[in-house]
C-alpha positions as CSV (number, residue, x, y, z in Angstrom):
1,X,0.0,0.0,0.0
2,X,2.6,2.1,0.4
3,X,4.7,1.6,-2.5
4,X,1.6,2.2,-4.1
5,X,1.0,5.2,-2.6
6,X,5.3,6.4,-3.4
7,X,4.6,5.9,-6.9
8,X,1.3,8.1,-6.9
9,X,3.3,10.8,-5.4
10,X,6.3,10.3,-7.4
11,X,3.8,10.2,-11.1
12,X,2.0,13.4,-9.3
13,X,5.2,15.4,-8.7
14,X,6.6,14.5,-12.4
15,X,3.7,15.5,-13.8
16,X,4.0,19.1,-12.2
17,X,7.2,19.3,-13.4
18,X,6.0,18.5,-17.1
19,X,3.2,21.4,-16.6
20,X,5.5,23.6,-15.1
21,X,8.7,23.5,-18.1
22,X,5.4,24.3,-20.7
23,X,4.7,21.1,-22.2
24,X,1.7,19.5,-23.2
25,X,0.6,16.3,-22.1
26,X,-1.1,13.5,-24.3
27,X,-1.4,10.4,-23.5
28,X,2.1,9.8,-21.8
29,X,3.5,11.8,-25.1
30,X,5.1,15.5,-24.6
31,X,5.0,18.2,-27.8
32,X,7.1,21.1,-27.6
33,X,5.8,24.2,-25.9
34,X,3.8,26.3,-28.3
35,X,5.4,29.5,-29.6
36,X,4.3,33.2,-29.3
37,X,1.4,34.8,-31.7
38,X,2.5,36.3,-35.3
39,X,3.1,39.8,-34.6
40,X,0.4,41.5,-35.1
41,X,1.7,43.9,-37.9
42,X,2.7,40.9,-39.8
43,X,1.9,41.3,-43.8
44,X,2.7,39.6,-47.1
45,X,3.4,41.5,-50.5
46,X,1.3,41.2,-53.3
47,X,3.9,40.0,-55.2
48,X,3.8,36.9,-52.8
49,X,0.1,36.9,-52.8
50,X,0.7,36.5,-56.5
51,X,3.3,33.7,-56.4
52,X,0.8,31.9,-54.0
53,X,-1.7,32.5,-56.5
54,X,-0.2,31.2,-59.5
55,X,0.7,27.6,-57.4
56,X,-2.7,27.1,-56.8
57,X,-3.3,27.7,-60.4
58,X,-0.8,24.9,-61.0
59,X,-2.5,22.8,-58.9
60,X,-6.1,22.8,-60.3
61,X,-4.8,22.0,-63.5
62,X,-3.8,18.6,-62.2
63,X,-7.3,18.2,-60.3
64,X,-5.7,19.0,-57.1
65,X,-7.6,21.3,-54.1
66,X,-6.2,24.7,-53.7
67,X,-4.1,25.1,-50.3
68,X,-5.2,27.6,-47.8
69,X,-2.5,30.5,-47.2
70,X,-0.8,30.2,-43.5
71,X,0.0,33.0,-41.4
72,X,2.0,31.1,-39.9
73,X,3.8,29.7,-42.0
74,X,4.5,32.8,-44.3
75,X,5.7,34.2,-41.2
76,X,8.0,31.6,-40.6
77,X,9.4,32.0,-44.5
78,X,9.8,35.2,-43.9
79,X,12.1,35.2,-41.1
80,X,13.9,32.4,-43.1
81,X,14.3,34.4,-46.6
82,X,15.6,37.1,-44.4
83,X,17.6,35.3,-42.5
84,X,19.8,33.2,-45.0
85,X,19.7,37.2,-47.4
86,X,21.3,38.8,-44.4
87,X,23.5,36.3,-42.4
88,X,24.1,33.1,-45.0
89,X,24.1,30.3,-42.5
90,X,23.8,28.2,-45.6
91,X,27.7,27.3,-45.1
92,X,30.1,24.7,-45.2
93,X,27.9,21.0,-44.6
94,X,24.6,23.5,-43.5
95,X,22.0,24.0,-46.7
96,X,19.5,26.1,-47.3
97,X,17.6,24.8,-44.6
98,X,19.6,25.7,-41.7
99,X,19.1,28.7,-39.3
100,X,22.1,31.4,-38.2
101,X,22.3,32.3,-34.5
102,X,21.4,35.9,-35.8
103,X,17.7,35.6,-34.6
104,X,15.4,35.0,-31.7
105,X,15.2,31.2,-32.8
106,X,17.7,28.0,-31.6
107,X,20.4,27.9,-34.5
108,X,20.2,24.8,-36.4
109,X,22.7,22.9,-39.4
110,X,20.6,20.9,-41.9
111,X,21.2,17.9,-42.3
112,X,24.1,18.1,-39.4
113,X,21.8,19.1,-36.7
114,X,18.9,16.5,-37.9
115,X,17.8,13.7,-35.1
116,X,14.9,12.3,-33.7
117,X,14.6,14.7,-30.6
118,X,15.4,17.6,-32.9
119,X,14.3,18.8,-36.5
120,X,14.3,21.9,-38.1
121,X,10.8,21.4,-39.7
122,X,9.9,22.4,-35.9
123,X,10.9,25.6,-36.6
124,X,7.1,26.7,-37.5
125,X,6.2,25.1,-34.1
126,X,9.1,26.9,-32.4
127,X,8.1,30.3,-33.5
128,X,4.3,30.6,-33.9
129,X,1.5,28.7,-32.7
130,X,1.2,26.3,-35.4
131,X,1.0,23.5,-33.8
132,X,3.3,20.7,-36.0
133,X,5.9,20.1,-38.3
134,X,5.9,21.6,-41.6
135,X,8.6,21.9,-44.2
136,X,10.1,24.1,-46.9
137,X,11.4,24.4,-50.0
138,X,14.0,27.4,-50.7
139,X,15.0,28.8,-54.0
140,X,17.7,31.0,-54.9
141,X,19.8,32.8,-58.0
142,X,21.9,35.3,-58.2
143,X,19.7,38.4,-58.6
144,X,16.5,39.7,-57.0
145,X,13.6,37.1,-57.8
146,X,10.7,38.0,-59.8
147,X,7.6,35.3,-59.2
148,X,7.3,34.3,-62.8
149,X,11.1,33.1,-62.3
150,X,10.6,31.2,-59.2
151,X,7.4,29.5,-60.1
152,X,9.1,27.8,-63.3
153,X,11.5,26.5,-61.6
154,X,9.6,25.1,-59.0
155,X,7.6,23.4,-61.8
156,X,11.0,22.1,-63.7
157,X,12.9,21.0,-60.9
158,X,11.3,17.3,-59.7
159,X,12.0,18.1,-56.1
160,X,10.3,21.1,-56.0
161,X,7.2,20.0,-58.4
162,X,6.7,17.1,-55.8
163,X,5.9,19.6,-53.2
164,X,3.8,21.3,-55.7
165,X,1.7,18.8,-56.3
166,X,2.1,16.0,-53.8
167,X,3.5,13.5,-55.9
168,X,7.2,11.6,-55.1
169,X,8.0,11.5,-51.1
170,X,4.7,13.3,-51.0
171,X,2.2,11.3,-52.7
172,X,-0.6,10.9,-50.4
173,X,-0.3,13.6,-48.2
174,X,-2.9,16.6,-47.7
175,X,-1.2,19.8,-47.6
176,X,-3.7,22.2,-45.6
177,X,-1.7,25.2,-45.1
178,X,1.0,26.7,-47.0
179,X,3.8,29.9,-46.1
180,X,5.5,32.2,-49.3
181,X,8.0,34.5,-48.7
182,X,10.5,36.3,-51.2
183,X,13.4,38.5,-50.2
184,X,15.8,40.1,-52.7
185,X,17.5,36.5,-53.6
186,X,15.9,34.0,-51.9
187,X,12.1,32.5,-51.9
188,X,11.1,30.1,-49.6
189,X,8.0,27.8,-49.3
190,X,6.3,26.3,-46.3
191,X,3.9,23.4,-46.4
192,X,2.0,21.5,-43.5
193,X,-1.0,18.6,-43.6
194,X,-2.3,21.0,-40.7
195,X,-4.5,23.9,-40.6
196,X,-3.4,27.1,-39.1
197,X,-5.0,27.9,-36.0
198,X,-4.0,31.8,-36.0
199,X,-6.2,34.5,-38.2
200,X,-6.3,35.5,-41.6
201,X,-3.0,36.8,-43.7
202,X,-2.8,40.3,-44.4
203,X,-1.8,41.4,-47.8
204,X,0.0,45.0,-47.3
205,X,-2.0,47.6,-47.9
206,X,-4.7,45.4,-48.8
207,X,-7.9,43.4,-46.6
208,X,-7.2,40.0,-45.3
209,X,-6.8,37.0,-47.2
210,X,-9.3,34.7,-45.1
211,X,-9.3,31.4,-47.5
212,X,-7.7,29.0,-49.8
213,X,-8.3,31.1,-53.0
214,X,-7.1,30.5,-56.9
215,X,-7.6,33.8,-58.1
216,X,-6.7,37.3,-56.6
217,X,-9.5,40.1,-56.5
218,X,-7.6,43.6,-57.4
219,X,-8.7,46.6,-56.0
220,X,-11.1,48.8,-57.7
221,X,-9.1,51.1,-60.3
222,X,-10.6,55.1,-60.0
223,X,-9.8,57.6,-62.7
224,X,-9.3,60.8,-61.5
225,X,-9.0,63.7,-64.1
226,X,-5.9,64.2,-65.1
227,X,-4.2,68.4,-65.0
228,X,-4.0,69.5,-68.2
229,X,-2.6,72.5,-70.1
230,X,-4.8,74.4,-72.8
231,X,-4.1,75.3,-76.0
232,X,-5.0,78.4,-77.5
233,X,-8.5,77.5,-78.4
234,X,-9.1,76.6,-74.9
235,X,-9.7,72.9,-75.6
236,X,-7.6,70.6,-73.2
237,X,-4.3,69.3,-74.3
238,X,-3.3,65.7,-73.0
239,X,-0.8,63.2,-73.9
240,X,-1.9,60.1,-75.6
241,X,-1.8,57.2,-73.5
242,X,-1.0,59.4,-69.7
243,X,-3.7,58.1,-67.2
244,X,-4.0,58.3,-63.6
245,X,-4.6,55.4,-61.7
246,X,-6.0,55.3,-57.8
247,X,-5.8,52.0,-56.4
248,X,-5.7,52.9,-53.1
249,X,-6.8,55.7,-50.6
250,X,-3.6,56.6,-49.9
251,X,-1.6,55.7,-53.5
252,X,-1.8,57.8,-56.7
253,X,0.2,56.1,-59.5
254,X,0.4,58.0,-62.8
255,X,1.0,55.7,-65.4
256,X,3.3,57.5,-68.7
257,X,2.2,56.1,-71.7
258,X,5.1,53.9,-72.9
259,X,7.8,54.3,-75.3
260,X,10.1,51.4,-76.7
261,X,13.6,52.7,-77.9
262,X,13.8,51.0,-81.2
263,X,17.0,50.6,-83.0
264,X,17.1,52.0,-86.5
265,X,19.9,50.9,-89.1
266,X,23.6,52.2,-88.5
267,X,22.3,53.7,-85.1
268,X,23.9,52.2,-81.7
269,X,21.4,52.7,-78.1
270,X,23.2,53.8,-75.6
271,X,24.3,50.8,-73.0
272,X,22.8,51.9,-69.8
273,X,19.2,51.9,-71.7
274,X,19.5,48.2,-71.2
275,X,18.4,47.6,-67.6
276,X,18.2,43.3,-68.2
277,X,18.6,40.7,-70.4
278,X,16.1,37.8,-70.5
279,X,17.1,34.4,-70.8
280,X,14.4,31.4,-72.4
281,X,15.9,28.4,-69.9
282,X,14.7,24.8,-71.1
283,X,16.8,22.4,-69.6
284,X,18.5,23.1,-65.5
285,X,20.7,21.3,-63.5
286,X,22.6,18.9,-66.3
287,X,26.3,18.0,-66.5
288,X,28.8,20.1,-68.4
289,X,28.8,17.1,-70.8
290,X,25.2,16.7,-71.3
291,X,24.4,20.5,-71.6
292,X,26.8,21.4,-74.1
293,X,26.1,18.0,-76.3
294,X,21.9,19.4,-76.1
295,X,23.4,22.9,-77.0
296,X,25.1,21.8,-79.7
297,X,22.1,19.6,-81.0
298,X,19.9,22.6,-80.5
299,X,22.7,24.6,-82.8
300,X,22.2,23.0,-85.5
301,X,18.4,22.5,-85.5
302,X,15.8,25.3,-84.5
303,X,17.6,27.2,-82.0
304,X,20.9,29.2,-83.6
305,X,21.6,30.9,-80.6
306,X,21.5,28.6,-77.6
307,X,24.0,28.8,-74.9
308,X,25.3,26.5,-71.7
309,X,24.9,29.0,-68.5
310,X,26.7,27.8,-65.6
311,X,25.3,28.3,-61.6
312,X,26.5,26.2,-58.5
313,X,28.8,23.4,-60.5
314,X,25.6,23.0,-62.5
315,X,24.6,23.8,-66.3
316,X,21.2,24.9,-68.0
317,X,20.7,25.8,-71.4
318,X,19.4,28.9,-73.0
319,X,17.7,29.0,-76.6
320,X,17.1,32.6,-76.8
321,X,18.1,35.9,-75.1
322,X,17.1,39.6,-75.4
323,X,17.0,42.4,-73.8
324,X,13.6,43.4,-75.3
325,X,11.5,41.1,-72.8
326,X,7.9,41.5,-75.3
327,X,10.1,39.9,-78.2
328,X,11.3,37.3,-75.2
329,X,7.7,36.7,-74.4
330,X,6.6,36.1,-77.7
331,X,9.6,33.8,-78.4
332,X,8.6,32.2,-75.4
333,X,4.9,30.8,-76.6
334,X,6.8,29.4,-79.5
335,X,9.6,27.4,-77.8
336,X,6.8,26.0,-75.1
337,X,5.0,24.2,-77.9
338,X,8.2,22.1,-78.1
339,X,9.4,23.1,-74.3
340,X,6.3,23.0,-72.4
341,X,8.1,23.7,-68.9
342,X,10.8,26.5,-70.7
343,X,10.6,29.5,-68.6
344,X,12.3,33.3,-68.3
345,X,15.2,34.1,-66.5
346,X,15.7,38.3,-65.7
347,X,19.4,38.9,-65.1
């Protein structure tokens, strides 16, 4: 009777302890201590928004169910885009995964740090009040991203289009929440079979996003009249194509009608009115051998001017390059009906 009583007191005082360090209790299983709320000022750009947007997009057309945007979890990329941008902890046997020691998180080396008591897909569960594991994809290059860029290649590359579309490692699973963030050179990617339990995303300077959505509602557009000068006859004089766009209370844009330098015969532009060249990519990550073999093939057939382009030790190939991106994008239809997953590269 006694001992029985000992161990009573003995289960009672551990599981004091247990309430007291923060964790939960299930069953004779402990989870990690739930992290703080988002921050309340917390927003995601429109150009993620967009990004987000367009992988749903992707999805549908394979049958699959849109995913609901995380707060959460965009959060958490955030942090992480901004965190390998400004202090790289992506170094020596640490990827893109790992966390510096820069930040209000535990640092963590992926794959190094990786073990059954501790995994950086925590990290969402660490920092927020999402309450399991989720995990990421990262993309980066050499230059600011643009989300036309960064979808493609999430598409091309089979380890990303996995993610995408739950097929590979991640055939059968239900992805019910997913995190975007881009910052200058990196764009990261949070998915989780979970819903988020914390409110709806904010799009700065825009309402909440409250649900899994496929397409974006823009804001109204108002014209405002526009100041004009007036000619001797006294009838208003305004330049073709100038309109002025109010999107928001608070934004006024004025939109120039645009003008496209074009080259004439024996006449040179100026360099510095080339701001970026555009690359059509069709092929990424191949050996030196195999990319310039393709090149070479592609030479000699339909595409005159394709290159090898080197990044990280690996090799893509280019069939086309300009720096006038609406001859690009017109090239582009052309080389998808043979390409169907070629994409454009700004650099």
């Amino acid at each position: 009777m006694i001992g029985k009583n000992f161990r009573e007191l003995v289960v009672s005082a551990c599981l004091l302890i247990l309430i007291a360090s923060g964790c939960d209790i299930a069953w004779g299983q402990t989870t990690m201590k739930q992290g703080p709320a988002v921050p309340v000022n917390f927003c995601i750009h429109p150009e993620e928004l967009e990004l987000y947007r367009m992988i749903n997009e992707y999805r549908k057309h394979y049958n699959l169910p849109p995913i609901s945007l995380s707060k959460s979890l965009s959060y958490i990329a955030a942090l992480h885009a901004k965190d390998l941008y400004l202090n790289h902890p992506d170094q020596g046997s640490c990827n893109f995964h790992s966390w510096s020691n820069k930040g209000s998180w535990s640092p963590f080396c992926y794959p190094k740090d990786e073990n059954k008591k501790s995994s950086v897909w925590d990290k969402p569960r660490e920092l927020t009040k999402y309450p399991t594991k989720a995990y990421e994809i990262v993309y980066w290059e050499n230059k600011p991203l643009v989300k036309d860029t960064i979808i493609m290649v999430w598409k091309t590359e089979e380890y990303f289009n996995n993610f995408l579309l739950n097929s590979g490692k991640w055939q059968g699973k239900n992805w019910n929440a997913i995190g975007i963030a881009v910052y200058e050179n990196y764009a990261c990617a949070w998915f989780g079979e979970v819903s988020d339990p914390e409110g709806d995303v904010i799009v700065c300077g825009t309402k909440p996003v409250n649900k899994a959505q496929d397409t974006v509602k823009q804001a109204p557009v108002v014209k405002l009249p526009v100041k004009t000068k007036k000619t001797k006859t006294g009838k208003p004089m305004i330049n073709k194509g100038d309109s002025l766009a109010l999107k928001h209370p608070d934004t006024v844009t004025l939109k120039p009608s645009r003008q496209i330098p074009v080259k004439q015969p024996g006449v040179t532009l100026p360099t510095d009115s080339i701001t970026a060249i555009y690359n059509i990519i069709i092929k990424t990550n191949l050996s030196l051998d195999a990319a310039t073999k393709l090149a070479d093939t592609l030479k000699a057939g339909a595409y005159p001017g394709a290159t090898v382009q080197e990044k990280n030790g690996k090799f893509r190939i280019s069939v086309f390059e300009s720096a006038d991106k609406f001859l690009v994008m017109a090239k582009l239809k052309e080389v998808k009906k043979s390409y169907k997953d070629a994409w454009l590269l700004k650099r």
